[in-house]
N, C-alpha and C positions, 0 to 999 in steps of 0.2 A: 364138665360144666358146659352149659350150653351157650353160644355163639348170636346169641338172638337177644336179643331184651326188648320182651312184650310190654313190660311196663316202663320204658327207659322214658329221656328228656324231650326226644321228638315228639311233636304234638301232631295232632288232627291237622289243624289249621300250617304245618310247615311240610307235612307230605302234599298237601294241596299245593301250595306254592313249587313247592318243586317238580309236580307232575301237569302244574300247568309249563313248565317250561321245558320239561320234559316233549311234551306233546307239541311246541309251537315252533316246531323247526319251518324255516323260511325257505320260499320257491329257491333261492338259490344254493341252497345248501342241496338237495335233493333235485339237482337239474336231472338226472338220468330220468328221473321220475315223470317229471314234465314233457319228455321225449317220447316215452314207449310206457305198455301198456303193462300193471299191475294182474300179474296171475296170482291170485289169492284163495282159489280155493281150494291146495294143497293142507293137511292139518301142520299145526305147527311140532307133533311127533313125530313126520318123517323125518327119514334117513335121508333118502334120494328120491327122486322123481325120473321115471322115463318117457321118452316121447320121443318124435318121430324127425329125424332132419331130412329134407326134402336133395336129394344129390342132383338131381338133373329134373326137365318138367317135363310129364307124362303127359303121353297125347292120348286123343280118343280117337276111332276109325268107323267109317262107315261101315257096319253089317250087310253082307252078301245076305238075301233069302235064305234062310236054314242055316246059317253058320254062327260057329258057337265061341268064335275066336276071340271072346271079348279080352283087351288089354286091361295087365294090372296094375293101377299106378302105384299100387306099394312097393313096384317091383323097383321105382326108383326112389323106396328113400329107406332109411338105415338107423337104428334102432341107438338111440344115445341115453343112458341113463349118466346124472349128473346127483354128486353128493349133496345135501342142505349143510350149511354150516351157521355157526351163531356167532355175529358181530357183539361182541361184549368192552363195554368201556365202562370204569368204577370210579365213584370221588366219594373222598371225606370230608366229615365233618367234626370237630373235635367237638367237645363235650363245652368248653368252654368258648366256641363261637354259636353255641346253642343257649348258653347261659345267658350269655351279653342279648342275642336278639329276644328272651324272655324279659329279660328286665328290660328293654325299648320299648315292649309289646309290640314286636312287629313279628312277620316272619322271618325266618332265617333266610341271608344271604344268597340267592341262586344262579349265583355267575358259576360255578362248579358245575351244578347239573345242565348248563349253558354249555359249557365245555365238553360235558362227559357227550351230553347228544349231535355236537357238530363232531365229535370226534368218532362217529359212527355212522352217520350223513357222510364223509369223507371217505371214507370206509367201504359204505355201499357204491359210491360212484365210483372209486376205481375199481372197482370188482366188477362191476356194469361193462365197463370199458376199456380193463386194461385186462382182468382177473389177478387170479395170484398163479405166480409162478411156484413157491412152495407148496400150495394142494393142487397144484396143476390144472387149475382152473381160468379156462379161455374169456375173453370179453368179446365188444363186439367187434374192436379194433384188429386183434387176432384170432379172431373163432377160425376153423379149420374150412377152408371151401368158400372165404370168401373173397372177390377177386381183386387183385391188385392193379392199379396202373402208375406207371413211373416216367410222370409228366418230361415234356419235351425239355431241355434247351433253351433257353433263350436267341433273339435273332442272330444273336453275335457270334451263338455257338460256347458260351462261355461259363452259362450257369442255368442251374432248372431253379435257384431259391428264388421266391417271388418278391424277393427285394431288392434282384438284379432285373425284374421282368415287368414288362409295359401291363395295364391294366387291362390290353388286348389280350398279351398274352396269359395274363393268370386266367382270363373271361373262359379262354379256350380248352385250359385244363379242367377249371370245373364242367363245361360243356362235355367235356369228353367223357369225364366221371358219370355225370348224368346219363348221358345215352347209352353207358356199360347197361342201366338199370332199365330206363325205358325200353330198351328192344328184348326186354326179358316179356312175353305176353302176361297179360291180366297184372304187371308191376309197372308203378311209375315215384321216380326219387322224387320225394317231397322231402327231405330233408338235408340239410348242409352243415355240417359239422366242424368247426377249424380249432385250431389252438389260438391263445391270446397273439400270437405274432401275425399269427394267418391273419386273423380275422383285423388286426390295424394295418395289414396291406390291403383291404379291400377298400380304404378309404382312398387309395390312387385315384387320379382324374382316369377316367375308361379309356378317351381317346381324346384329339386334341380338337377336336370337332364338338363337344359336349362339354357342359362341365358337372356332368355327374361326375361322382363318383362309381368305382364297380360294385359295389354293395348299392348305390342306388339303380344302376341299371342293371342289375341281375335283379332285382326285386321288380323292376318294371318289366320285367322279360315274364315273369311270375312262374320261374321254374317249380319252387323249393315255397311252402307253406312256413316252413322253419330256417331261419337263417340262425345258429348259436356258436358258442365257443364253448371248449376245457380245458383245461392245461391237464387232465388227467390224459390227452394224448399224444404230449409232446416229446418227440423221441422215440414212437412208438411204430414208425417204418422200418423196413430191409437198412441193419446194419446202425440204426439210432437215429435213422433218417425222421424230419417232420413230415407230418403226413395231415391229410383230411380226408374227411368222411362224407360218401354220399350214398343216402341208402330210402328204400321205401321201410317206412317204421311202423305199417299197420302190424297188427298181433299176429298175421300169421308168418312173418316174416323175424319177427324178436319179441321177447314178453321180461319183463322182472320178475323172477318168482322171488314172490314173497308168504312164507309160512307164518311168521310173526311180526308182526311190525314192531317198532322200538316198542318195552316194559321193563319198566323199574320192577324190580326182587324187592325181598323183603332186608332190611336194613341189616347188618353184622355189625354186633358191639365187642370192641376188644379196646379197654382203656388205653388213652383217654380219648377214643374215635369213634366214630360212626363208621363204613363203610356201605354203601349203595350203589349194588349194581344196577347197572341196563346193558339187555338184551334184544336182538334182533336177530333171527333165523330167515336167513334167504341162500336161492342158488343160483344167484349173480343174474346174468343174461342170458335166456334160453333163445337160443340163435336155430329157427326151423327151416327157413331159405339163405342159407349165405351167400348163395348169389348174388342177392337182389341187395347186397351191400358191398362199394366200392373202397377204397380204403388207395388212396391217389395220396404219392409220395415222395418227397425229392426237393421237398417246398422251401 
């Protein structure tokens, strides 16, 4: 017996309801998204996808008259093929929470399909950021080659967490993160990345001469286009340490491959339930300069 019912109680007008809310996932649900750039033109049949990660930056050389010496920059970057996999999250609906919103005339209830899509929104971002450690898949926080700094100290010599540190000092370790990036040629960090604790230490007075805050005078310094937070990277330094992130986030430096964006399947009837999946095929964060990403920790 078949698993489907073509003619079951779902109507036209309740798969609309549900695939509009399917589709209207919010900026903050999808912050990775808002950060780096969507590679989409993968089909959504792939397996894996490969491409090139950049190990070190190739120079060019002046040509002698007659000389045929030309340098290869392929010769500094290394071949990474990475798997696609599919975020999948299901909810039900039973037969008789479809009966009751027929007799209201309205549509059926879609706090479910509300659920089922932030629970794959959640899903993608740490996989962006953290990956999974059961398919052995890197984010950007631990991609392979990119570089670490394990901030100073504070004056007293007593703590590196920025909650024992003057707002001189926290200014200093992001400064420091940054110029890992800027002195990379043709890279400059436009982006700042913190956990929710990082980022309410930035609200300290800067120095005692001001009364910015360091979120306001790092903004007026205008390092960083992007100042954000995640708690998807807390915990996420040498040993469980907090950490933040400074990195240039153009496309050639990190992308989201995304093979399929979120799709609701076709509905599974087994009394007395509905069952509707959604699907999403991606392969998390394709990380091609890891240099050009700092990942500063101790915070």
């Amino acid at each position: 017996m078949s698993n489907f019912r073509e003619d079951g109680l779902i109507r036209p007008i309740d798969l609309e309801a549900i695939d509009k809310k399917v589709y209207e996932a919010k900026k903050e649900e999808l912050k990775a998204r808002t950060i780096f750039n969507l590679k989409t033109d993968v089909p959504a049949g792939a397996e894996t996808y490969s491409y090139d990660v950049i190990t070190r930056s190739g120079s060019a050389k002046i040509l002698a008259p007659g000389a045929d010496d030309i340098p290869l920059v392929d010769a500094d970057m290394e071949r990474h093929t990475e798997s696609i996999y599919s975020i999948a999250a299901a909810f039900r609906l039973s037969v008789q929470e479809i009966r009751q919103a027929q007799l209201a005339r309205r549509p059926i209830e879609t706090t479910k399909a509300d659920t089922a899509r932030k629970a794959i929104a959640e899903k993608e971002n740490r996989l962006v950021w953290i990956g999974d450690e059961k398919h052995k898949i890197k984010g950007v926080v631990n991609a392979t080659g990119i570089q670490t700094l394990a901030v100073d100290p504070n004056e007293a010599g007593t703590s590196t967490k920025w909650k024992d540190k003057t707002g001189e000092e926290i200014v200093a370790d992001i400064r420091k993160a940054k110029n890992l990036v800027n002195k990379l040629p043709g890279h400059t960090a436009d982006t700042l990345i913190l956990t929710p604790d990082g980022f309410e230490e930035l609200e300290k007075v800067f120095n005692e001469y001001t009364k910015q805050s360091v979120l306001e005078y790092i903004q007026s310094q205008k390092w960083f286009s992007r100042i954000d937070f995640t708690s998807d990277i807390a915990g996420q330094g040498t040993a469980g340490a907090d950490c933040f992130l400074v990195f240039d986030s153009s496309p050639d430096v990190v992308e989201i491959l995304l093979t399929m964006d979120i799709t609701r399947h076709p509905q599974e009837y087994k009394f007395p339930n509905y069952k509707i999946p959604l699907e999403e095929r991606t392969g998390g964060a394709i990380v091609r300069y890891p240099m050009a990403i700092v990942r500063g920790e101790g915070i």
